[in-house]
C-alpha positions in Angstrom: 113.3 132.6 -24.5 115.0 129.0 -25.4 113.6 126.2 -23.0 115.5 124.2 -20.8 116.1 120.8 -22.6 115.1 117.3 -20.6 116.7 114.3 -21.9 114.5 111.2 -22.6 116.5 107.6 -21.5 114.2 105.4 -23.0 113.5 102.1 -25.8 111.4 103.2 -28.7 110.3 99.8 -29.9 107.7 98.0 -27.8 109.0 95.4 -25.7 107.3 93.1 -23.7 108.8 92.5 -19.7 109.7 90.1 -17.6 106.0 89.7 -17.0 104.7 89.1 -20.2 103.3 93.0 -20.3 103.9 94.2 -23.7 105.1 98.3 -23.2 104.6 100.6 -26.6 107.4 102.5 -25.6 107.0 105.1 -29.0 103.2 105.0 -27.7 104.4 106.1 -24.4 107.1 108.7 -25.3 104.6 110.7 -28.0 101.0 110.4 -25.3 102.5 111.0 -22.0 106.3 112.0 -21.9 106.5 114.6 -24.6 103.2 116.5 -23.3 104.1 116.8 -19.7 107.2 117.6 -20.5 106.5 121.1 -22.6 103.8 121.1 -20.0 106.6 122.1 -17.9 108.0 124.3 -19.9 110.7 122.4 -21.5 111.9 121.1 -24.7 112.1 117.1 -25.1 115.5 115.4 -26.8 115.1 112.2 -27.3 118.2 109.4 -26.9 116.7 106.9 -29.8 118.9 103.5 -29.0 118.4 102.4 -32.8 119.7 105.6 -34.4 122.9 105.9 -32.1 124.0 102.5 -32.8 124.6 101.3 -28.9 125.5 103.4 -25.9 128.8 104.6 -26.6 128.2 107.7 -28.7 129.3 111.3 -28.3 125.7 112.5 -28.8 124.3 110.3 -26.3 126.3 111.5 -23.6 126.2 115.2 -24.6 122.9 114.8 -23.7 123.6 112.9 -20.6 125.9 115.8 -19.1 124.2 119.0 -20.9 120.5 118.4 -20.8 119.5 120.5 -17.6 116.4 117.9 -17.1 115.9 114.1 -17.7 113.3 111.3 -18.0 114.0 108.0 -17.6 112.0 104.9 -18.3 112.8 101.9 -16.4 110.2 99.4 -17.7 111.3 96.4 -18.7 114.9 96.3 -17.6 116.3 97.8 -20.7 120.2 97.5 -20.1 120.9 100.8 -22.1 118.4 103.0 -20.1 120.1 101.5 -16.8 123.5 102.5 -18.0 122.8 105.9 -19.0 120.5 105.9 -15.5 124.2 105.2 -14.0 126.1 107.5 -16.0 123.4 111.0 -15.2 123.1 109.7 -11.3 127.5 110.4 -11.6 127.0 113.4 -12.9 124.0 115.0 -12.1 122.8 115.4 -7.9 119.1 116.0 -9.5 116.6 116.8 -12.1 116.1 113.3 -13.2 112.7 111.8 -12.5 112.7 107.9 -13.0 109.1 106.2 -14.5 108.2 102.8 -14.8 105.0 100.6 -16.3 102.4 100.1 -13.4 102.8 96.7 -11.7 106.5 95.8 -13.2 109.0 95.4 -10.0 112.4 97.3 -10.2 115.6 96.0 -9.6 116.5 95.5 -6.1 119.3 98.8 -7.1 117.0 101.3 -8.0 114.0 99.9 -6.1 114.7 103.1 -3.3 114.2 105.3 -6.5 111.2 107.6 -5.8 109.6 106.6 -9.4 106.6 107.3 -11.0 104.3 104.6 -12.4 102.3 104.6 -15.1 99.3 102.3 -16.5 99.4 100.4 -19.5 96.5 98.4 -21.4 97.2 94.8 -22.5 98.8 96.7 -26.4 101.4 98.5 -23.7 99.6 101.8 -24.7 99.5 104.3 -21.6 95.9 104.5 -20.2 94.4 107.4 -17.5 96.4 109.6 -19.5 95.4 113.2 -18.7 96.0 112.2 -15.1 99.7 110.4 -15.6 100.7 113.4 -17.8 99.9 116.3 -14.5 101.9 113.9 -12.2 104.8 114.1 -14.4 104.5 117.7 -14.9 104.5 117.7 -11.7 107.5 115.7 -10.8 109.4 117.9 -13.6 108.2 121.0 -11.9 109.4 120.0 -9.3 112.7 119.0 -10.2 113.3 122.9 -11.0 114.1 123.6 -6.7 117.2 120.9 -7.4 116.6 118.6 -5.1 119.6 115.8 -4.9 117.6 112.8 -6.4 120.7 111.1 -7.5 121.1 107.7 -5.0 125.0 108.6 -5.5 125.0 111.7 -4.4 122.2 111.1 -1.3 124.8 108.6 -0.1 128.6 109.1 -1.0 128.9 112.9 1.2 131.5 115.2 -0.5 130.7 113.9 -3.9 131.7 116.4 -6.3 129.7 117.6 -9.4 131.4 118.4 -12.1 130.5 121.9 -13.8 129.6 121.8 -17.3 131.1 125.0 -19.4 127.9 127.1 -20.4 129.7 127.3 -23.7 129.3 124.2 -24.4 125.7 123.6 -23.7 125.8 126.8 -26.0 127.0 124.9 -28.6 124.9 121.9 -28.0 122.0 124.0 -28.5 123.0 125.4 -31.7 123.8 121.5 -33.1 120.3 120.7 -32.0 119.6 123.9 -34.2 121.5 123.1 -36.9 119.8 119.6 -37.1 116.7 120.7 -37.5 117.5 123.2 -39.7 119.4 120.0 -41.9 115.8 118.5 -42.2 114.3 121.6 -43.5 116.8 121.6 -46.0 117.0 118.1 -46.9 112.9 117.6 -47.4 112.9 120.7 -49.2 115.9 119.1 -51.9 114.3 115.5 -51.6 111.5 117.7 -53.2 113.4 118.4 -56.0 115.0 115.4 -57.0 118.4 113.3 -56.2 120.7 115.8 -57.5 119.6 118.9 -54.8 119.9 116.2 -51.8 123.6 115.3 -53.4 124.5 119.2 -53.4 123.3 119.3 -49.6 125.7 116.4 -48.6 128.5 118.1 -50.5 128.0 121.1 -48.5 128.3 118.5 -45.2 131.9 117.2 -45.9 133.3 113.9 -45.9 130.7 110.8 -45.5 133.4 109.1 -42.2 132.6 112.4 -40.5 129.0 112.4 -40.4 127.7 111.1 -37.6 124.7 108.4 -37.7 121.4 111.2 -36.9 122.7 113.3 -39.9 123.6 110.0 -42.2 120.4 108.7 -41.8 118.7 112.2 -42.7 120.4 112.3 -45.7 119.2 108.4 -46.4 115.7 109.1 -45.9 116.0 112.1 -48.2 117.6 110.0 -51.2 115.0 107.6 -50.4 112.3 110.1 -50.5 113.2 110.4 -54.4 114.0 106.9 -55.4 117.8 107.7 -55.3 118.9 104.4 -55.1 122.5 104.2 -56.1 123.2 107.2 -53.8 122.1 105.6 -50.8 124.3 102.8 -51.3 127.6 105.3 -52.3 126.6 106.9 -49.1 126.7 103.9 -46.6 129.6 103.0 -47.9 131.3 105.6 -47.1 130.2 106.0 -43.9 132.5 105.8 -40.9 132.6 101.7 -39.6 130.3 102.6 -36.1 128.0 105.0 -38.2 127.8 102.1 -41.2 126.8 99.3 -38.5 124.1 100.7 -37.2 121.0 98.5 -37.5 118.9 101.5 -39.2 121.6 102.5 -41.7 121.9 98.8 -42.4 117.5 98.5 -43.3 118.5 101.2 -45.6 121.3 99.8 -46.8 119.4 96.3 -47.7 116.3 97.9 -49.6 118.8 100.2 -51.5 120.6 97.1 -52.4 117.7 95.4 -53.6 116.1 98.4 -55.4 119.6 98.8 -57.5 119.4 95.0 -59.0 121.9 93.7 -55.8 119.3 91.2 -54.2 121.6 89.0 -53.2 123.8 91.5 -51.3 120.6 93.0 -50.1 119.9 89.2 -48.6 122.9 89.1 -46.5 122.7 92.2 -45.1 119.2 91.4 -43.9 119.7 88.0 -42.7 122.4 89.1 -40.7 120.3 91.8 -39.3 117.7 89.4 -38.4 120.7 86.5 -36.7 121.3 89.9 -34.3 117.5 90.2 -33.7 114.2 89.6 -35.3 111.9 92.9 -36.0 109.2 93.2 -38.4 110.9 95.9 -40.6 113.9 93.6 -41.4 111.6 90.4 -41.9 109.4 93.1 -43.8 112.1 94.2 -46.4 113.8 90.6 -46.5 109.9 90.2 -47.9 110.6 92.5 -50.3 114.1 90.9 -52.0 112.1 87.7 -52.3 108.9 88.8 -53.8 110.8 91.5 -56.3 112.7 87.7 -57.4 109.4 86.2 -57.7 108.2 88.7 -59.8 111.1 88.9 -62.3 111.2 84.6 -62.4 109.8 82.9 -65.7 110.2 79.2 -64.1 106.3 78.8 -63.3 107.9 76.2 -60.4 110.6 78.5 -59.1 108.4 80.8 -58.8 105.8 79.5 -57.0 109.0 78.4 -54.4 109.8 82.0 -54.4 106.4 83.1 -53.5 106.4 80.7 -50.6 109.5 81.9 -49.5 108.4 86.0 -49.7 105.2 84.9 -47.7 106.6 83.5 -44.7 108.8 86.3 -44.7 106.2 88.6 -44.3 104.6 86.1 -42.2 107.3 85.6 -39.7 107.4 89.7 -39.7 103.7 90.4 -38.7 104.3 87.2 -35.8 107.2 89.5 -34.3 104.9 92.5 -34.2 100.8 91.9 -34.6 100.7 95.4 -34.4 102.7 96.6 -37.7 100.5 96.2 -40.7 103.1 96.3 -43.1 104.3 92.9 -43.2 100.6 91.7 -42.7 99.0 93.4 -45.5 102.3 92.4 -48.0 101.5 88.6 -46.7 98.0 88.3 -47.6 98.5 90.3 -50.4 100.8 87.7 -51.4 98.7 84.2 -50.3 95.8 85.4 -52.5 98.4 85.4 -55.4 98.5 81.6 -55.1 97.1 79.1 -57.4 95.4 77.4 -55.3 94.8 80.7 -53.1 97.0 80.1 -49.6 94.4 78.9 -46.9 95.8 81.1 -44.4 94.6 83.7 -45.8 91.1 83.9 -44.7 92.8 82.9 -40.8 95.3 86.3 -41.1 92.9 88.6 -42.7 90.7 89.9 -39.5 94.0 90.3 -37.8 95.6 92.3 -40.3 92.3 94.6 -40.4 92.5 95.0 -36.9 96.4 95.9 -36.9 95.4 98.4 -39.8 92.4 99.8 -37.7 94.3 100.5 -35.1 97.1 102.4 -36.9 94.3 104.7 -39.0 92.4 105.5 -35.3 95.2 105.9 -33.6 94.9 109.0 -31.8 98.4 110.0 -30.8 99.6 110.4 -34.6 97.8 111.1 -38.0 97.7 107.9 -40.6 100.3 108.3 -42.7 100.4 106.9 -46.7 101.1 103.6 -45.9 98.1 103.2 -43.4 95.8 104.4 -46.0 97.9 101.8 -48.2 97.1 99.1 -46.3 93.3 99.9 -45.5 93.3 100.3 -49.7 94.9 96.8 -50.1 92.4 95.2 -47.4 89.3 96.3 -49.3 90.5 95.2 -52.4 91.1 91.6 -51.0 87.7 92.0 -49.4 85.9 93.3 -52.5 84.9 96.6 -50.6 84.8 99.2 -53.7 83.4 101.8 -51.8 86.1 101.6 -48.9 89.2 101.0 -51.3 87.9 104.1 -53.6 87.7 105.8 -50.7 91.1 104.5 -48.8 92.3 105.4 -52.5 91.8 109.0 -51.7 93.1 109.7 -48.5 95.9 107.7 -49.8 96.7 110.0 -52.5 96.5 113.1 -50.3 99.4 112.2 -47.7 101.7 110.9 -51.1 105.3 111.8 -49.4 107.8 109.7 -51.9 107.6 108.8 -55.5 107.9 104.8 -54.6 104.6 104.5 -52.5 102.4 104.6 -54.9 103.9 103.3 -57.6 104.9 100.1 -55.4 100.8 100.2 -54.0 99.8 100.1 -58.1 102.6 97.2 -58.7 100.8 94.5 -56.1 97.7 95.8 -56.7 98.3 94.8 -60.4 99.3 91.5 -59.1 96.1 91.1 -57.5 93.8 92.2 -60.2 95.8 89.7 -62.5 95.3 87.4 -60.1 90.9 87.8 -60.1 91.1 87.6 -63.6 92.8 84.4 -64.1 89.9 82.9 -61.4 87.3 84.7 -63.5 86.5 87.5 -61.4 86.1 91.1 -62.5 88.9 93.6 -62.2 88.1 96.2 -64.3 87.8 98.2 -60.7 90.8 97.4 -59.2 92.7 98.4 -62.4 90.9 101.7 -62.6 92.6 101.8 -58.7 95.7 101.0 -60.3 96.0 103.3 -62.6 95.4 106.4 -60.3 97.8 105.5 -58.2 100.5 105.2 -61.4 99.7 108.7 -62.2 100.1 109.9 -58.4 103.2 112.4 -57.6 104.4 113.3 -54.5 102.2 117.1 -53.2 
């Protein structure tokens, strides 16, 4: 028996409020919504704001009118959520239960809204979990006896509800279905190499007819095996709303780079970051100017373009102290410097901490890059024992050909580095040249 979907309004990248309160809205979604709602026995879709590319998408409002059940997260004011809010209220006399972050104050609107709070620690990460997660499986229960919740509905009398063809919700099912299927497919050709994910996209049709969840699938997938050149032929052949989304476009700029097009890969990341600062943008803006660095013979240009990769990086980890990734690619980068940068020994506890937290995080497992990270700490620390054993767990959870090999490239960096202060590396290289000879399981 198929489960009744609930829809998920929400923002899944932490924010912080009005307040000050910083909310780990992905933190949020994964410990509290997702459990209670299979807890009441239904199936979670999830509206993600950066993969649709702004409110006005078909998908998004197929799941608007067809999911029987929604959740919606009011915390922080997000004008997406509100709007969507608006739009299921119109349409829907009930099953939508409204949460918020404990202690935030709604808008005077929705302030009547019978709501559900939930408690947050000073990261935004839910605390008194276990309890939150029954009161929500409760209020979703509950939602079953279709009660009018809707504030339109409870006060404009002879509203009508317009009835959705079970046809249709039929055939929203079976996309759902077919999507998931898509991913099966695509990490099994990723597998295999750039040509299989190529025949897959064939089978798909024309790139201006894809829409952005199954553009970005196929992205990841050339990704996945280093297929560069594809990835750019695919953007650019996307429809103009699908190209311009702001995940498609992070794509776009490391693909850029990666084919030889750093300048190209430049703009499309400074204009990214003009829209909106995130760590990932600042992180692969990072990337364009360190892969310069490296290929620069000028001793002084070079040291201008290591400068310039390291407050890129820098200015990354400042938008989010809790991604690594930028973190660890900065001090990576300020011990590269002749004399070494002397922020470096001011950033390093708070990039362990950031990478800590990822590897004990409870509500996902570490993936290769967290191991990546906790393998690059060590080494700057001169912890053998932890980086050998970073190293390993590392090489277990190897997904795509590119992380290890780009792990061994700055490691080499560093272990060039010792040796030209007079330091031994004969460790780090052996570290090195384990992960050259790593493949993807």
């Amino acid at each position: 028996m198929r489960r009744p979907l609930c829809f998920v309004l929400m923002p899944f990248r932490a924010t912080r409020d009005s307040d000050g309160q910083l909310v780990d809205f992905a933190a949020v979604y994964r410990q509290l919504i997702i459990p209670a709602i299979e807890a009441a026995g239904m199936s979670p879709v999830r509206a993600d704001e950066d993969l649709t590319g702004g409110i006005f998408h078909k998908t998004m409002f197929e799941q608007l009118v067809l999911c029987e059940f929604a959740v919606a997260d009011l915390s922080t004011g997000n004008p997406n959520v509100y709007y969507e809010l608006g739009v299921r209220h119109g349409l829907r006399p009930y099953s939508t239960v409204p949460v918020f972050r404990k202690g935030w104050s709604l808008p005077l609107d929705v302030a009547p809204i019978s709501a559900l709070q939930y408690p947050v620690d000073r990261d935004g990460t839910p605390t008194d979990v276990a309890a939150t997660t029954d009161l929500l499986t409760a209020r979703l229960v509950t939602a079953r006896e279709a009660r009018t919740d809707s504030p339109v509905h409870q006060l404009v009398t002879g509203l009508a509800v317009p009835e959705v063809d079970h046809e249709r919700i039929d055939a929203f099912r079976e996309h759902a279905d077919r999507d998931e299927d898509l991913r099966r497919r695509l990490d099994h050709a990723a597998r295999i190499g750039g040509a299989a994910v190529r025949s897959v996209e064939e089978e798909l049709g024309q790139g201006r007819d894809l829409d952005v969840s199954t553009a970005v699938a196929l992205l990841v997938a050339y990704r996945s095996c280093s297929a560069w050149d594809d990835m750019v032929r695919l953007v650019e052949s996307l429809s103009q709303p699908a190209r311009a989304t702001r995940l498609v476009q992070e794509q776009l700029g490391l693909a850029l780079n990666r084919v030889g097009r750093d300048a190209d890969a430049e703009h499309v990341l400074q204009t990214l970051l003009r829209e909106r600062p995130s760590s990932e943008t600042y992180g692969l803006l990072g990337r364009v100017y360190k892969d310069r660095w490296s290929r620069e013979t000028s001793s002084r240009r070079r040291a201008g373009l290591l400068s310039q990769a390291i407050d890129a990086y820098v200015r990354g980890f400042e938008v989010d102290w809790r991604d690594p990734y930028p973190g660890i690619n900065a001090v990576t980068l300020m011990s590269l410097t002749d004399p070494v940068d002397p922020r470096l020994d001011r950033f390093l506890p708070v990039v362990r901490f950031a990478a800590e937290r990822r590897l004990d995080g409870s509500d996902r497992d570490p993936d290769y890059w967290d191991h990546a990270s906790d393998l690059g700490l060590a080494v700057l620390a001169g912890d053998r024992e932890r980086a050998e054993r970073a190293l390993e767990h590392a090489l277990a959870v190897v997904r795509d050909e590119f992380e290890p090999e780009t792990t061994a490239r700055d490691l080499g960096w560093v272990a060039d580095a010792m040796v030209a202060r007079g330091e031994d590396a004969g460790w780090v290289l052996e570290l090195v040249a384990d992960l050259r000879a790593a493949r993807p399981a």
